[in-house]
C-alpha positions in Angstrom: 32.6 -36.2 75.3 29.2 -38.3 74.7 29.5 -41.4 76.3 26.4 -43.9 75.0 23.6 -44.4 77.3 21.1 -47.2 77.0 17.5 -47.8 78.5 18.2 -51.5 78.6 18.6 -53.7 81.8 20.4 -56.8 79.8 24.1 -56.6 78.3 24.1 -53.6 76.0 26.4 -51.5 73.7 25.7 -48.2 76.3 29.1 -47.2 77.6 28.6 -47.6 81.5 28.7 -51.3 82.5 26.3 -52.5 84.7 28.6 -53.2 87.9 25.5 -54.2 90.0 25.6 -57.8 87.9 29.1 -57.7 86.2 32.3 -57.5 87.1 34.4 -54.6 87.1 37.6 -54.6 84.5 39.2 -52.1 86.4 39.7 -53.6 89.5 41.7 -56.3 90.8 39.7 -59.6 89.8 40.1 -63.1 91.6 38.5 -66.2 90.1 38.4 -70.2 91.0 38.7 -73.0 88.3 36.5 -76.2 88.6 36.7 -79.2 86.6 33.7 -81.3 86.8 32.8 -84.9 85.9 29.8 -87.3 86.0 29.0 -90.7 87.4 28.5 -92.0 83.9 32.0 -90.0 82.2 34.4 -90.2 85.1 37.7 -88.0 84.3 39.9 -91.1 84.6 38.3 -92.4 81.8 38.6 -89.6 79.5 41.6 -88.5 76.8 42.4 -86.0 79.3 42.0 -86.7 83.0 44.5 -83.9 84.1 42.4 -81.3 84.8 45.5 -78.8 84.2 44.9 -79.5 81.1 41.3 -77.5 81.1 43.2 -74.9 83.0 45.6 -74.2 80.4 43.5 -74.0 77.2 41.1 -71.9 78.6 42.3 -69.6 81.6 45.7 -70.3 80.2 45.5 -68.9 76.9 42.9 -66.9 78.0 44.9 -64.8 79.8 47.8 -64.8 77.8 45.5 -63.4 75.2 43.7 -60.5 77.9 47.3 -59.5 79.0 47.8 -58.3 74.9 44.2 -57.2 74.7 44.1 -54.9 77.6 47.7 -53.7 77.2 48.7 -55.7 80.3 45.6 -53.7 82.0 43.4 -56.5 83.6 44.6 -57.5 86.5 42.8 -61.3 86.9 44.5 -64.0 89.2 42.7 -67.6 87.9 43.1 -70.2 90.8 42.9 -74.1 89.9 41.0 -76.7 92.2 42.9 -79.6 91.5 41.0 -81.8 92.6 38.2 -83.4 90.0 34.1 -82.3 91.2 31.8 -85.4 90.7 28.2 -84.1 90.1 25.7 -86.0 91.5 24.1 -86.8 88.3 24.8 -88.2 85.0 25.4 -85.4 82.3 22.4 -86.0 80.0 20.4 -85.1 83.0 21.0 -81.8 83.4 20.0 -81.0 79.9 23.1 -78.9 78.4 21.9 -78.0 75.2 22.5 -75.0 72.7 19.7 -73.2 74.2 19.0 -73.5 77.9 17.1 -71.4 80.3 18.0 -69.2 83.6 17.0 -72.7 85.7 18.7 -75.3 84.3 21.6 -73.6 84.2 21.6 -72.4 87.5 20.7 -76.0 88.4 24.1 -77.7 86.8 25.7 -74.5 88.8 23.9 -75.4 92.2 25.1 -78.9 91.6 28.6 -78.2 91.0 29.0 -75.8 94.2 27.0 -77.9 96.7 29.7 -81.0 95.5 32.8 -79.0 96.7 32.1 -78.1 100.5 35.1 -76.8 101.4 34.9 -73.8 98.9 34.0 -70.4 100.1 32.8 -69.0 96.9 32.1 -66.0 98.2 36.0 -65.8 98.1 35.7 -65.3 94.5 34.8 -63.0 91.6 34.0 -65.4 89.5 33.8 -69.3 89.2 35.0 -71.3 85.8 33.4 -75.0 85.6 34.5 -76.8 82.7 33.4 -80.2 82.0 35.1 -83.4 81.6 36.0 -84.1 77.9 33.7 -86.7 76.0 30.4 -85.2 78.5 27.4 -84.6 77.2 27.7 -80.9 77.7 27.9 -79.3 74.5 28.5 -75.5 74.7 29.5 -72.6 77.2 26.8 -70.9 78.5 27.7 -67.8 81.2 25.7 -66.0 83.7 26.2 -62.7 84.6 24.0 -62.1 87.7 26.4 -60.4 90.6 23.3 -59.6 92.3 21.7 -63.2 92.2 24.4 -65.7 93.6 24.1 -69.2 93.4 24.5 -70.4 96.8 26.0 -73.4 98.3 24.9 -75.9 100.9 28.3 -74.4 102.7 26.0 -71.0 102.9 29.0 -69.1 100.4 28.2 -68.3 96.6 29.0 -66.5 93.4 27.1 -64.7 90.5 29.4 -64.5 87.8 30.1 -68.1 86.6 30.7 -69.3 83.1 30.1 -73.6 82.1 32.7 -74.8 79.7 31.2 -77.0 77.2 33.0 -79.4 74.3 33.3 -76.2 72.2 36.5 -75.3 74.7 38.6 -78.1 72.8 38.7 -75.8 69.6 38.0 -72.5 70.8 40.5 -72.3 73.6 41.3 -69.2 74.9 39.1 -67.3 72.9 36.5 -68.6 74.1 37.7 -67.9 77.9 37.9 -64.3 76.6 34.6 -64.2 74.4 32.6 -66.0 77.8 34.6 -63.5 80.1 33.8 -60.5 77.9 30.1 -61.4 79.2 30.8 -61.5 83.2 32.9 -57.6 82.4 29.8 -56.5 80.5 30.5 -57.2 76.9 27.1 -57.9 74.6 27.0 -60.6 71.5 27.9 -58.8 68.8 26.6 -61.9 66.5 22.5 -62.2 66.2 20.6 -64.6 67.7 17.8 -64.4 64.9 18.8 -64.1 61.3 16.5 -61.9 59.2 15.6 -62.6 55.1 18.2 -60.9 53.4 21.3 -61.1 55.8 24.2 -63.0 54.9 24.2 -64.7 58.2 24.9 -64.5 62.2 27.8 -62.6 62.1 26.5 -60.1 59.3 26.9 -57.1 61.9 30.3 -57.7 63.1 32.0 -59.3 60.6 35.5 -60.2 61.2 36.1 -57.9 64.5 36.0 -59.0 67.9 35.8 -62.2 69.3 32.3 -61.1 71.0 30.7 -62.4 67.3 32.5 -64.8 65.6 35.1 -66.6 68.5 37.2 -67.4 65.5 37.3 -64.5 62.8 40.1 -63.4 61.2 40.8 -60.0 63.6 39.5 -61.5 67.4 40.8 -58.7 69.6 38.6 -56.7 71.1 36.7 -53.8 69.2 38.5 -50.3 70.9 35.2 -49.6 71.6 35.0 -52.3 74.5 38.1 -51.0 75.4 36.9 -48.1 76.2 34.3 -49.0 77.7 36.5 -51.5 80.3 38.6 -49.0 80.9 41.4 -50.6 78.9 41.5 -47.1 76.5 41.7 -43.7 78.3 39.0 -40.7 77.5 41.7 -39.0 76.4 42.9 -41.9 73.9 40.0 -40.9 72.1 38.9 -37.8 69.4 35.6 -36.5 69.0 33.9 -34.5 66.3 30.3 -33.4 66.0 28.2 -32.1 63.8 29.8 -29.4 61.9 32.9 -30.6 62.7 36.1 -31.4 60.5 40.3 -32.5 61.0 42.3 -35.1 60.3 43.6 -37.7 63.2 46.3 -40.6 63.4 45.5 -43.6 64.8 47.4 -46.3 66.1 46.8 -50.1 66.0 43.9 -50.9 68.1 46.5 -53.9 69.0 49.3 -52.0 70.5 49.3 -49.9 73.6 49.5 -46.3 73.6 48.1 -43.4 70.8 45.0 -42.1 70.3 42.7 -44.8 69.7 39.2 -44.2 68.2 37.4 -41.5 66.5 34.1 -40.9 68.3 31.2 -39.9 66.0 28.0 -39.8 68.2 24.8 -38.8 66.5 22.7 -38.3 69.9 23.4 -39.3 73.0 22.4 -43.3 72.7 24.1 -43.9 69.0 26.8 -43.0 67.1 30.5 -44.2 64.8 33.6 -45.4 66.1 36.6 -45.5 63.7 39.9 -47.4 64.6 43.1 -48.9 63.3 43.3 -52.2 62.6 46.9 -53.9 61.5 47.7 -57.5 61.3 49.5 -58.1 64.4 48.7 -60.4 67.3 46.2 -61.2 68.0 44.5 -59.8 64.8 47.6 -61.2 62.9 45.4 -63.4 60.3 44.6 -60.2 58.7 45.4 -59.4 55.4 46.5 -55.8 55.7 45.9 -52.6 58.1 42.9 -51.0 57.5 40.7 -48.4 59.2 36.9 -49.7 60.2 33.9 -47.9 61.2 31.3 -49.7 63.2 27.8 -48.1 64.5 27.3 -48.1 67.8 23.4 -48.5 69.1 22.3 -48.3 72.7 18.8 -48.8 72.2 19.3 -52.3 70.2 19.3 -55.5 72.2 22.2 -57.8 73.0 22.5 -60.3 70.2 20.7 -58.3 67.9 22.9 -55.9 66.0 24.0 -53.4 68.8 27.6 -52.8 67.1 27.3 -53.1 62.9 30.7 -52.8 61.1 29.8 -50.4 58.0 31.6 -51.4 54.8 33.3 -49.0 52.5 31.0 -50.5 50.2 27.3 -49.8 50.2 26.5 -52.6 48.9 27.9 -55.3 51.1 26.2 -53.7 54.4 25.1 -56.8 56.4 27.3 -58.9 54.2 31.1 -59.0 55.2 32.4 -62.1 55.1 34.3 -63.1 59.1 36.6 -65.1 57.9 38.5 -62.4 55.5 39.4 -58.6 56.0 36.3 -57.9 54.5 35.1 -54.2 56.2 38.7 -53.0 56.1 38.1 -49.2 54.4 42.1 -49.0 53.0 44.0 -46.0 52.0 42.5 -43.7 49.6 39.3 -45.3 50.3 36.1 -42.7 51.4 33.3 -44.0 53.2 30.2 -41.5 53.5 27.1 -42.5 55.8 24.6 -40.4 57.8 26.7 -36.8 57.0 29.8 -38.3 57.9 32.8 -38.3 55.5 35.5 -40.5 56.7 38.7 -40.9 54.6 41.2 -43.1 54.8 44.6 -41.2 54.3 46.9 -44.3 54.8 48.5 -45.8 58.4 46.2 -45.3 60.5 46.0 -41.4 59.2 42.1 -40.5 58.8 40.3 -37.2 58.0 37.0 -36.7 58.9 34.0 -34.2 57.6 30.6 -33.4 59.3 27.5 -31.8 57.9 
């Protein structure tokens, strides 16, 4: 069975994930929550000055939502500090924005670690900090660098650590998973630059997977990932090369159990996926079941298009809509794109034809 390779040495859409800097989805995963605030928007002054409260939107939900998505498969234990972090500046200083480099966010990191002292980091797979509500921290930035700990004045430190911003207050959970999704490996699937002539940012996913749009109709994880976290089996999956034809049943990409995905690879770096999509939890703002087919990219950078959801309808490629079904290719429906025939045969049935 090909398994996607890639010659890049960021987060990619090449099957093996890069276990020197992320973490590994298979194994047993143990991470510490901080809640930080700053001299200038102390904690006891904001609307929430429990820092449970940050615990349970994010890790949570967020873990109520990964025990669905990886068909109870992740094994991640998520361990509070209850105790508020004071950073030794104000929160305008450390320059939080949208777009921030490698330093400064390391900077805010080294800050945070050197205020606990009696943490040993090193204890940990991967450290949370979310900041106090009503800071001037805006967004959630993560950094995925096993192999390039920040280090604390204690001597202990951690590589894999995600900042929650003011965007956690709406995005929750899904945002836990969509920030976590980098530390296991998991690319954007949204672009970073928008071309002339594509609907927008989220023009190559389109309403799949929380790894684009953190709030599209279907969120769960594209089997794809799955697979590649180890949350789908090899054998979960069907392959057919060039040449090759048969029919194959799906089952929802949202339940455990079934063959999963159709794997269509056209060399040994690109390739289709197929899967089963139904509206059930956590996809359950669908509007029907429906079969997609995405392209899968190994040479194609992280936030750049790596994973493009190819409508049933030629002309609406780079143009699904995130917030609808759009992309859904529904019974009857045949889809036809570099010598591949796909029909839809209805639940989840699809057959498949290969020049």
């Amino acid at each position: 069975m090909i398994k996607y390779t890639s010659p890049l040495p960021d987060l990619n859409a090449g099957f093996a994930v890069d276990l020197a800097s992320c973490a590994d989805a298979r194994a047993p995963l143990k991470a510490l929550f901080l809640c930080v605030d700053f001299p200038n928007c102390r904690a006891a002054d904001s609307p929430h000055p429990d820092t449970r409260y940050y615990y349970d939107i994010l890790a949570g939900e967020g873990l109520r939502l990964y025990e669905k998505m990886s068909y109870g498969r992740l094994s991640m234990t998520v361990t509070l500090h209850e105790d508020w972090v004071t950073m030794p500046k104000n929160d305008a200083d450390y320059g939080m924005e949208r777009v921030i480099t490698w330093e400064t966010h390391r900077n805010y990191i080294q800050d945070a670690f050197d205020a606990v002292p009696d943490v040993d980091f090193g204890a940990y797979d991967i450290v949370y900090i979310a900041a106090v509500e009503g800071s001037a921290v805006p967004y959630s930035p993560t950094m995925a660098a096993k192999g390039w700990p920040v280090t604390a004045k204690n001597g202990t430190g951690c590589g894999l650590v995600v900042t929650f911003g003011a965007d956690m207050h709406f995005r929750r959970g899904k945002l836990f998973c969509h920030e976590n999704g980098h530390i296991m490996g998991l690319p954007d699937l949204y672009l970073y630059d928008v071309p002339d002539g594509v609907r927008d940012c989220f023009a190559h996913c389109g309403p799949f997977d929380l790894m684009g749009l953190i709030e599209a109709a279907a969120p769960d994880y594209l089997g794809y990932h799955k697979w590649r976290l180890g949350w789908i089996d090899d054998d979960q999956v069907t392959e057919f090369g060039p040449g090759e034809s048969g029919c194959v049943t799906l089952t929802p990409i949202e339940t455990a159990g079934g063959i999963k995905l159709v794997n269509l690879p056209t060399d040994s770096e690109n390739g289709y996926i197929a899967e089963y999509r139904a509206p059930l939890d956590p996809d359950e703002a669908l509007e029907r079941d429906g079969v997609i087919l995405y392209k899968i990219s190994g040479r194609v950078e992280n936030g750049a298009g790596c994973v493009t959801l190819i409508p049933p309808e030629p002309e609406k490629y780079l143009c699904p809509d995130p917030r609808s079904s759009d992309g859904l290719i529904l019974p009857g429906v045949t889809l036809m794109r570099d010598g591949i025939r796909l029909t839809h045969e209805g639940g989840g049935a699809v057959r498949i034809e290969r020049n």
